[in-house]
ZAVOLO-617573 format. One record per residue (C-alpha): residue in one letter; x, y, z. Coordinates in steps of 0.5 Angstrom, whole numbers, plus 500, padded with zeros to 3 digits. Layout:
<drenvexs>
   rest    px    py    pz
      a     X     Y     Z
...
</drenvexs>
This chain:
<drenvexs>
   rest    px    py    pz
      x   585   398   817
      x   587   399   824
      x   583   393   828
      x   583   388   823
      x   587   383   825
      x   586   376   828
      x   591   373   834
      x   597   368   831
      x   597   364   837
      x   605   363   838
      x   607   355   837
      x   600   353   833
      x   604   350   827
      x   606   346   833
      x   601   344   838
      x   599   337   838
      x   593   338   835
      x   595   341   829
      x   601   336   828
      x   594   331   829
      x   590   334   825
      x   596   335   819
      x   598   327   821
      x   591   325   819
      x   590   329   812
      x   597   329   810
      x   599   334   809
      x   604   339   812
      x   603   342   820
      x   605   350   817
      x   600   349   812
      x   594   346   817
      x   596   352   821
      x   595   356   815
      x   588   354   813
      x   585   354   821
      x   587   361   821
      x   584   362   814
      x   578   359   817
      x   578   364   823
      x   580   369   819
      x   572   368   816
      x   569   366   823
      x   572   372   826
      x   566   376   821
      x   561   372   822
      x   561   370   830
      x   562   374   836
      x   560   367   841
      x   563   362   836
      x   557   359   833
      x   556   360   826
      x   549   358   825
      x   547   355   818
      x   554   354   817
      x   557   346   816
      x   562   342   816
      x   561   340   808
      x   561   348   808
      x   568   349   812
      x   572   344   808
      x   569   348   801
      x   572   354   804
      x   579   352   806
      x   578   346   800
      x   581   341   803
      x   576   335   805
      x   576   333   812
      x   578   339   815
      x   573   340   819
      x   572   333   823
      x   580   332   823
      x   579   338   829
      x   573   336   831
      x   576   329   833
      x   581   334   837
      x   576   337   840
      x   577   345   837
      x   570   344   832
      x   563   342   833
      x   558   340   829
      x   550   341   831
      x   543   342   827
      x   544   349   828
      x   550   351   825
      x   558   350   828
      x   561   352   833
      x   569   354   835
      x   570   352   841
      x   574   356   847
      x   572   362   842
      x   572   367   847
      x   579   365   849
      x   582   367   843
      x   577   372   839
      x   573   375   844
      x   574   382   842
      x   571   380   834
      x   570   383   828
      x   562   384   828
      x   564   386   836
      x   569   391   833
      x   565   393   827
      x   559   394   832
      x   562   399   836
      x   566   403   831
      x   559   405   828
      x   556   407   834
      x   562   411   834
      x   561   414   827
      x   553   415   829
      x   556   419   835
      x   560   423   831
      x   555   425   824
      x   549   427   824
      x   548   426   816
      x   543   422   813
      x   544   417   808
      x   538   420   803
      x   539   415   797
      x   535   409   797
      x   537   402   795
      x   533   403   788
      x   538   409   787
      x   544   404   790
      x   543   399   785
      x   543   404   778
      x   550   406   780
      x   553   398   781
      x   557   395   777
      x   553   388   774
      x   558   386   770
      x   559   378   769
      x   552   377   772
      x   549   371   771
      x   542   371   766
      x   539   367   771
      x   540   372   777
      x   540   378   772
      x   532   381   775
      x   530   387   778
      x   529   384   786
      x   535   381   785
      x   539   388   783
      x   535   391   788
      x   537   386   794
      x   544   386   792
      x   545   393   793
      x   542   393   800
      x   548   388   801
      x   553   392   800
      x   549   397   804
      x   549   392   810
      x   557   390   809
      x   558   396   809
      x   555   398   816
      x   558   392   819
      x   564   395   817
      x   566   389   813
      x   571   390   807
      x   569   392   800
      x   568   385   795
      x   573   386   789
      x   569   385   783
      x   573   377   781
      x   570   376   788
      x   563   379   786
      x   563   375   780
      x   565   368   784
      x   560   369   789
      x   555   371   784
      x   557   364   781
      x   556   360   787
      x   549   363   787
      x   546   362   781
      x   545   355   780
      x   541   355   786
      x   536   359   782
      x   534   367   784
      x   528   365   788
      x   533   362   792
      x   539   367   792
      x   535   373   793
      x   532   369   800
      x   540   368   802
      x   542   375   801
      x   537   378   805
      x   537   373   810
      x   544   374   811
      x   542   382   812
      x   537   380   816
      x   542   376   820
      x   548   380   821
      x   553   376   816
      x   558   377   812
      x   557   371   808
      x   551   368   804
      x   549   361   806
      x   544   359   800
      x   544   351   803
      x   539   355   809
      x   534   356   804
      x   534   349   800
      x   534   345   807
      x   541   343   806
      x   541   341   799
      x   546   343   795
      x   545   345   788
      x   543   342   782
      x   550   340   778
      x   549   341   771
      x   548   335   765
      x   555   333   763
      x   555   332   755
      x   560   327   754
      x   563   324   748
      x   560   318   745
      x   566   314   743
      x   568   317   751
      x   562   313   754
      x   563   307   750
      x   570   307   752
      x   567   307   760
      x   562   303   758
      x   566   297   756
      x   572   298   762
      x   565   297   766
      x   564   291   763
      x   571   288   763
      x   571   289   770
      x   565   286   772
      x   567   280   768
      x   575   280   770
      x   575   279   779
      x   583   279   778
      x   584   284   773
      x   579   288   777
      x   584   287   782
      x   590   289   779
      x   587   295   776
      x   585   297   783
      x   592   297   785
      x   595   300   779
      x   591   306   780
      x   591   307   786
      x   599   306   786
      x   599   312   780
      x   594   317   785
      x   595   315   792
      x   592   321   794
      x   586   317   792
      x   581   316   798
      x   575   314   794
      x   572   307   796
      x   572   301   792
      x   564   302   790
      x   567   310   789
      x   572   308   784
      x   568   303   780
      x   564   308   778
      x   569   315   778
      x   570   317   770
      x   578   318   770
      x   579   311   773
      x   574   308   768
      x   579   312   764
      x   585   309   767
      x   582   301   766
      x   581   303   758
      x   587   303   757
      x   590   298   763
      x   585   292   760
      x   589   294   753
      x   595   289   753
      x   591   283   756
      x   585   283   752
      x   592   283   746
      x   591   290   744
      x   598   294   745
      x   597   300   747
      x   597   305   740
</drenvexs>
């Protein structure tokens, strides 16, 4: 669609601050230059000043998957995080002419040039969407009803068009936070102007209950027992930490962290086997 588009800064794989940032993570400049214009691919629809209230650094790094996105360019000075929200710094320099600004206009423009009226109503809206793969607890007529005033929103402020995979995950996202909760976030982004849903807003910033992992008992006595020769084993603890973190150096986790993560207890099960004088079958 003409207009939707977003500036490409000539050189950004090679600004300083995108090396930075890249040195930082470890990962590669082209790649952080992908996920930056990712990000204000999705802030371009949300912002028109750069403030993106009830948006948070833990939801920036969801969003582009990559932990600690969001504080490595806000240590060089492109992001801020406040109670309210975040903001893009220098957004008018580089995105003042936004998709909200644009949407905007174009539809005063359509309502310039039609006079039709839209005689359905959100009720007739919902019967004619497809729920298909909506989660039991979300299935609710209030639910139906406001998702239907949704996609009437979105459509008004001239967003694209959800594909159903991505109806399906949002719906996903939405569930474990219960209906009550998802149907507060969906009208309070068409209430709001978004395009997003920010379900955090509605609990106080906590995230969603994680479900109860079932694990295997013969699993969890495994853990058990390699918790158990780590507290009694202060060098075989030692070398354990080092082994793994030779085997998975991307592991950033701390030593308390790791003490109680399941795939190392899993690693020490079989690393403590030859010195307890049990060869590794």
């Amino acid at each position: 669609m003409a207009g939707e588009w977003i500036k490409w800064v000539k050189g950004l794989t090679r600004r300083r601050e995108i090396v930075a940032v890249a040195v930082k993570l470890g990962k590669d400049r082209r790649f952080i230059a992908c996920l930056f214009m990712e990000m204000m691919e999705w802030a371009d629809g949300e912002t028109e000043d750069g403030h993106i209230a009830g948006a948070t650094p833990g939801f920036v790094d969801d969003l582009v998957t990559l932990r600690g996105f969001f504080d490595a360019f806000e240590e060089q000075g492109w992001f801020r995080a406040t109670a309210q929200g975040i903001t893009i710094l220098n957004w008018e320099r580089h995105n003042g002419d936004s998709a909200k600004r644009r949407a905007k206009n174009a539809l005063s423009q359509h309502r310039r040039r039609t006079s039709v009226t839209k005689t359905s109503s959100p009720n007739d809206d919902a019967l004619s969407l497809s729920f298909s793969g909506l989660p039991p607890v979300l299935d609710t007529p209030e639910f139906r009803k406001v998702w239907a005033e949704y996609v009437e929103h979105r459509k008004g402020i001239g967003a694209k068009a959800l594909q159903p995979a991505s109806v399906v995950a949002k719906w996903s996202e939405l569930a474990p936070f219960g209906v009550t909760v998802a149907v507060a976030a969906v009208r309070g982004s068409i209430a709001n102007g978004w395009q997003g849903i920010f379900p955090e807003k509605y609990t106080g910033g906590k995230a969603p209950p994680k479900p109860v992992a079932v694990v295997d008992p013969a699993v969890a006595e495994r853990r058990a027992k390699a918790r158990r020769w780590l507290r009694n084993n202060s060098d075989g603890e030692r070398a354990a930490i080092d082994a793994f973190r030779t085997e998975h150096p991307a592991c950033n986790l701390d030593e308390g962290q790791l003490r109680a993560y399941p795939v190392f207890q899993d690693f020490v099960a079989e690393f403590m086997r030859p010195r307890e004088g049990n060869p590794t079958p």
